[in-house]
C-alpha positions as CSV (number, residue, x, y, z in Angstrom):
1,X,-52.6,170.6,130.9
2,X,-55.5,168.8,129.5
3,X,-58.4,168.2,131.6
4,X,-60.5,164.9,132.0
5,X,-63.3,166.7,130.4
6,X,-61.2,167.8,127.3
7,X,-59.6,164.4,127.0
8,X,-63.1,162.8,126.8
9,X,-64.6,165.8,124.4
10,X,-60.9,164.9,122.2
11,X,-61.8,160.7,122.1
12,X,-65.1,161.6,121.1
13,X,-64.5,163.6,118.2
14,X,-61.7,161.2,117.1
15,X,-64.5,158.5,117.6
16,X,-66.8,160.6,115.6
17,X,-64.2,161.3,112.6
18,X,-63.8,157.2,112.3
19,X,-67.2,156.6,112.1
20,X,-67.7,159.4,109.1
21,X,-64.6,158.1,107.4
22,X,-65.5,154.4,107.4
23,X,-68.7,155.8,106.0
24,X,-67.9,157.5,103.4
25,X,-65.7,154.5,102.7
26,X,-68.5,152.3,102.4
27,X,-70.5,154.4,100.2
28,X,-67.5,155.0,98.0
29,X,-67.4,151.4,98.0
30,X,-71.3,150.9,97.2
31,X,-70.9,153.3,94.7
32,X,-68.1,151.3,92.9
33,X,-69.8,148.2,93.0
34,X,-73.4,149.8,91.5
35,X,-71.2,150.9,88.8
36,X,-69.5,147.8,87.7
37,X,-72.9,146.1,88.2
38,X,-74.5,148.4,86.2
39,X,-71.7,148.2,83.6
40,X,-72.7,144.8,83.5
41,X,-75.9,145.2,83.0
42,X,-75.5,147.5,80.0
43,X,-73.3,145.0,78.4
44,X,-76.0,141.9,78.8
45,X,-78.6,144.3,77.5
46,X,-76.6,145.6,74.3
47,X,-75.6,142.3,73.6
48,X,-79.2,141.1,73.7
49,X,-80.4,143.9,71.9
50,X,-77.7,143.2,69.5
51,X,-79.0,139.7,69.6
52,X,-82.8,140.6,68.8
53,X,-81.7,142.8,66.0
54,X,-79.9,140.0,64.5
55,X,-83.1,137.7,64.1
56,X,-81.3,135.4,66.9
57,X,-84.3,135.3,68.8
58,X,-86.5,134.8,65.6
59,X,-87.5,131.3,65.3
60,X,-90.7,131.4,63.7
61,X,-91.8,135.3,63.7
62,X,-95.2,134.1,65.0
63,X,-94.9,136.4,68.6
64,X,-94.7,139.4,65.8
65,X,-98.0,140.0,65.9
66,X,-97.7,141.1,69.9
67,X,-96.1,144.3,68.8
68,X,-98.7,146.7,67.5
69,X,-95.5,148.3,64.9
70,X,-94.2,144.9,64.3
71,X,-93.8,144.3,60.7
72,X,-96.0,141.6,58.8
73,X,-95.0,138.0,59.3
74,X,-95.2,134.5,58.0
75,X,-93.2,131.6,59.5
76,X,-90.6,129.8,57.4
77,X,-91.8,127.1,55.2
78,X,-89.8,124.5,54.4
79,X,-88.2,124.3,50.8
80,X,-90.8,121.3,50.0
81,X,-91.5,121.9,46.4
82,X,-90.4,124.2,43.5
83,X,-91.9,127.2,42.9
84,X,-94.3,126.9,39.9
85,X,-93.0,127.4,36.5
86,X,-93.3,130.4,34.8
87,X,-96.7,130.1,32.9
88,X,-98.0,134.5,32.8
89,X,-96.9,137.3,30.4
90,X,-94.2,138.9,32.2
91,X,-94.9,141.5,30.2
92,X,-98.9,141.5,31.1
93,X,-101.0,143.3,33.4
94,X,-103.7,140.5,36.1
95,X,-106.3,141.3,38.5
96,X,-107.0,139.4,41.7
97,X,-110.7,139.7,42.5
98,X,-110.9,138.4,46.3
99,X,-114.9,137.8,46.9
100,X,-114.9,137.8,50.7
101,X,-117.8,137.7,53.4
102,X,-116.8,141.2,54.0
103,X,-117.2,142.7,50.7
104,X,-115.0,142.6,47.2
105,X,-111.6,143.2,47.0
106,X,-109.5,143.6,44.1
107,X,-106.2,144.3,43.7
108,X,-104.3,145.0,40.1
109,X,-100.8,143.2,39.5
110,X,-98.3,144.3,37.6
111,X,-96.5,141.4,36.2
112,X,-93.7,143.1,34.7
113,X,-92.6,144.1,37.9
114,X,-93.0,141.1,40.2
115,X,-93.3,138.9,37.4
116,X,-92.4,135.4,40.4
117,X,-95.1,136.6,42.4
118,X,-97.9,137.4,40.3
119,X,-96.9,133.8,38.8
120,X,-96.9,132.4,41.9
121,X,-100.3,133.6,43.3
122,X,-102.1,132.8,39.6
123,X,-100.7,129.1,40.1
124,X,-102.2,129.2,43.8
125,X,-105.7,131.0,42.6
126,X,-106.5,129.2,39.7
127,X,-105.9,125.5,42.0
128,X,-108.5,127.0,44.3
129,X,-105.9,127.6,47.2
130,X,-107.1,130.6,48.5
131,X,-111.0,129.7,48.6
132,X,-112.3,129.6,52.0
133,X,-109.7,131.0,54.0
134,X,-109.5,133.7,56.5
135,X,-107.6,136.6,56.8
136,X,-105.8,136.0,60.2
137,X,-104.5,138.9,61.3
138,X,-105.2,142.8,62.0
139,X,-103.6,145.8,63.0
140,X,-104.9,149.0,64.1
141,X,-101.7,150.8,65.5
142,X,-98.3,151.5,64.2
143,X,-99.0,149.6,60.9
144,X,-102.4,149.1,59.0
145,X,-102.6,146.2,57.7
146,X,-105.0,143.2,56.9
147,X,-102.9,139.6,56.5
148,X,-104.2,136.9,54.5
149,X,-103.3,134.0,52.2
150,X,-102.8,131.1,55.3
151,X,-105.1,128.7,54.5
152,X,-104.3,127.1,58.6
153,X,-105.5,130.7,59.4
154,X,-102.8,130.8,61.6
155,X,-99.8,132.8,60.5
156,X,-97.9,129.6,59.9
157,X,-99.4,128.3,56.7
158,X,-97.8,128.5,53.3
159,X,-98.1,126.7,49.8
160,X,-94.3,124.5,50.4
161,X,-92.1,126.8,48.4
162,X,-90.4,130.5,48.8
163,X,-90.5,133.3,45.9
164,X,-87.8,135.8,45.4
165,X,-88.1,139.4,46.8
166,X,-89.5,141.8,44.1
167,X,-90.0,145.7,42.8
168,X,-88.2,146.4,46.2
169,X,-86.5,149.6,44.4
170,X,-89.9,151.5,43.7
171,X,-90.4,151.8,48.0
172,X,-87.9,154.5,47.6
173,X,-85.3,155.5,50.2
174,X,-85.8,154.4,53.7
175,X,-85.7,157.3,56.4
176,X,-83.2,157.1,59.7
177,X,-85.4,154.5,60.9
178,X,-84.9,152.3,58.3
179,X,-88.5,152.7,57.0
180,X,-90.5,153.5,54.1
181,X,-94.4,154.1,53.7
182,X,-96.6,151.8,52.1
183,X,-99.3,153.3,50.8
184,X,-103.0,152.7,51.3
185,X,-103.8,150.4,48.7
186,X,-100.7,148.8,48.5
187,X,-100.4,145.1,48.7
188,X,-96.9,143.5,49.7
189,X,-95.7,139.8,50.6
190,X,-95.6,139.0,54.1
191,X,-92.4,137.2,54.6
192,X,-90.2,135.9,57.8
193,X,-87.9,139.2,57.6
194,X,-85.2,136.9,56.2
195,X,-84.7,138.0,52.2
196,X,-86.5,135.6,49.5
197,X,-88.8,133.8,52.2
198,X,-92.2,135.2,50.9
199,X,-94.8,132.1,50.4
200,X,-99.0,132.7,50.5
201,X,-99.8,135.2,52.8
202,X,-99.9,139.0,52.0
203,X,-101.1,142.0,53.5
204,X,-103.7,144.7,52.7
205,X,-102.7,148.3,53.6
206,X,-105.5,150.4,54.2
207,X,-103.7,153.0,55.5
208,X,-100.3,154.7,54.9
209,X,-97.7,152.4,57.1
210,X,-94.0,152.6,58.1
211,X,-92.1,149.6,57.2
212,X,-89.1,148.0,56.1
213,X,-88.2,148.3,52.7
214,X,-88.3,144.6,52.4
215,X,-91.5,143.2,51.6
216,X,-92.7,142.9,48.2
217,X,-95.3,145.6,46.7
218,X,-97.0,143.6,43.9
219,X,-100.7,145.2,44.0
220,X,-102.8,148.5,44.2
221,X,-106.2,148.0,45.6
222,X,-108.9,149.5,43.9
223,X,-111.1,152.2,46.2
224,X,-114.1,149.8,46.9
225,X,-112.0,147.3,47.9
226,X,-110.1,150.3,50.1
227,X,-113.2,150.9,51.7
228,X,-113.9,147.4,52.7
229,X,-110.5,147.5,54.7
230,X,-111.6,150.7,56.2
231,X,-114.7,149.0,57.6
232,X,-112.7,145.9,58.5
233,X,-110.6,147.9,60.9
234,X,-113.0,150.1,62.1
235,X,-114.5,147.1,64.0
236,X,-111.3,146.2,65.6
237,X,-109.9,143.1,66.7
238,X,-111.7,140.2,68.2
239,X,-110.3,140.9,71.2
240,X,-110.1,144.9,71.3
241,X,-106.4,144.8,71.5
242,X,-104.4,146.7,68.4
243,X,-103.4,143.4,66.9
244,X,-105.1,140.1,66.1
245,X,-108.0,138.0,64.5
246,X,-110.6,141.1,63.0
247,X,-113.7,140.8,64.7
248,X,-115.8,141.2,61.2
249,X,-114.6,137.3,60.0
250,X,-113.1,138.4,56.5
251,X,-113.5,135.1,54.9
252,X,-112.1,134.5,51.5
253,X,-114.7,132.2,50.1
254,X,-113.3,132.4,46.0
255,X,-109.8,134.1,45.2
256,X,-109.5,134.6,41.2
257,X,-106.2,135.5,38.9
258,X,-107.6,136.8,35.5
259,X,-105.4,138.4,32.7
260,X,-106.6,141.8,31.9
């Protein structure tokens, strides 16, 4: 026969076992629901991912220049004007001598392998488009560049027309990243990452950089000109962060195309 005591010992245990099940119930529970939310989540985040990797979110490339690896940028220009007509010997080698406030730099172009854009910068040079105007941009981490060739100084300047992509082929084979080095020396066409949307502006590498295979290599600075850059960077940014306006102003006061 069961006793008072036992019988109140029995309903409390049975008590007991009920709470502990409807507990574990409710975390089984929790822990369905924290899965499908964070299935969720991982779909909204690939899909945005998806989304940034697809230039979706690229309207003018101008926030590029927040990332310290982000690659050199100019906005779209609208398709104003022609490009100039061919007026160079393809077959020729030209020289751009940029007198700046920060010291000579020249570059050697090889027309017979960017024949559009060596074109296109000797039309720009020899109207005086490049005189006094400042190389806008920077970098000190990730990539080493120095941007120019916006006379607005802004990163959204450009001469009305596009140019072709060029001499791509000679980067070589991009890695698992998708990347290839530019050299130090190397100049290439800053463009909006969309293919044929190079303009004015170009960059100055000064120190071997990780890019895309996608922006066109159309110079080799000489060392002098090397060791301006060097100089440049080792002064920073204007405001000490990895990417922006250099504080030593490199002002391009003449910019000159010459046959050599």
């Amino acid at each position: 026969m069961v006793t008072s005591d036992q019988r109140r010992r029995q309903l409390a245990r049975e008590k007991y076992e009920r709470q502990q099940e409807r507990r574990a119930a409710a975390r089984q529970k929790s822990r369905r629901r924290a899965a499908v939310i964070g299935a969720a989540v991982a779909v909204v985040a690939a899909t945005l991912v998806g989304l940034v990797v697809g230039g979706v979110f690229d309207s003018d490339k101008k926030d590029a220049v927040a990332d310290p690896a982000a690659t050199p940028s100019s906005s779209p220009t609208p398709q104003q004007s022609p490009s100039p007509a061919m007026a160079i010997d393809a077959k020729a080698k030209y020289a751009f001598d940029l007198k700046t406030s920060a010291g000579a730099i020249t570059f050697e172009m090889d027309a017979a392998k960017t024949p559009q854009t060596v074109n296109s910068f000797k039309s720009l040079a020899d109207k005086g488009y490049f005189d006094n105007t400042k190389c806008h941009r920077l970098t000190t981490s990730g990539i080493f560049v120095l941007q120019c060739g916006d006379p607005q100084g802004t990163g959204m300047g450009g001469p009305g027309y596009t140019i072709p992509d060029e001499n791509l082929e000679s980067l070589g084979k991009a890695n698992e990243q998708g990347q290839v080095v530019y050299p130090a020396g190397t100049v290439a066409m800053a463009n909006t990452g969309q293919p044929g949307s190079g303009g004015s502006q170009f960059f100055l590498v000064y120190k071997d950089s990780p890019l895309a295979p996608s922006y066109t290599p159309f110079g080799k600075i000489d060392a002098a000109g090397v060791k301006v850059l060097e100089e440049v960077a080792k002064a920073g940014t204007a405001d000490g962060g990895q990417d922006g306006a250099p504080k030593t102003e490199v002002k391009i006061e003449k910019g000159t195309v010459t046959r050599k």
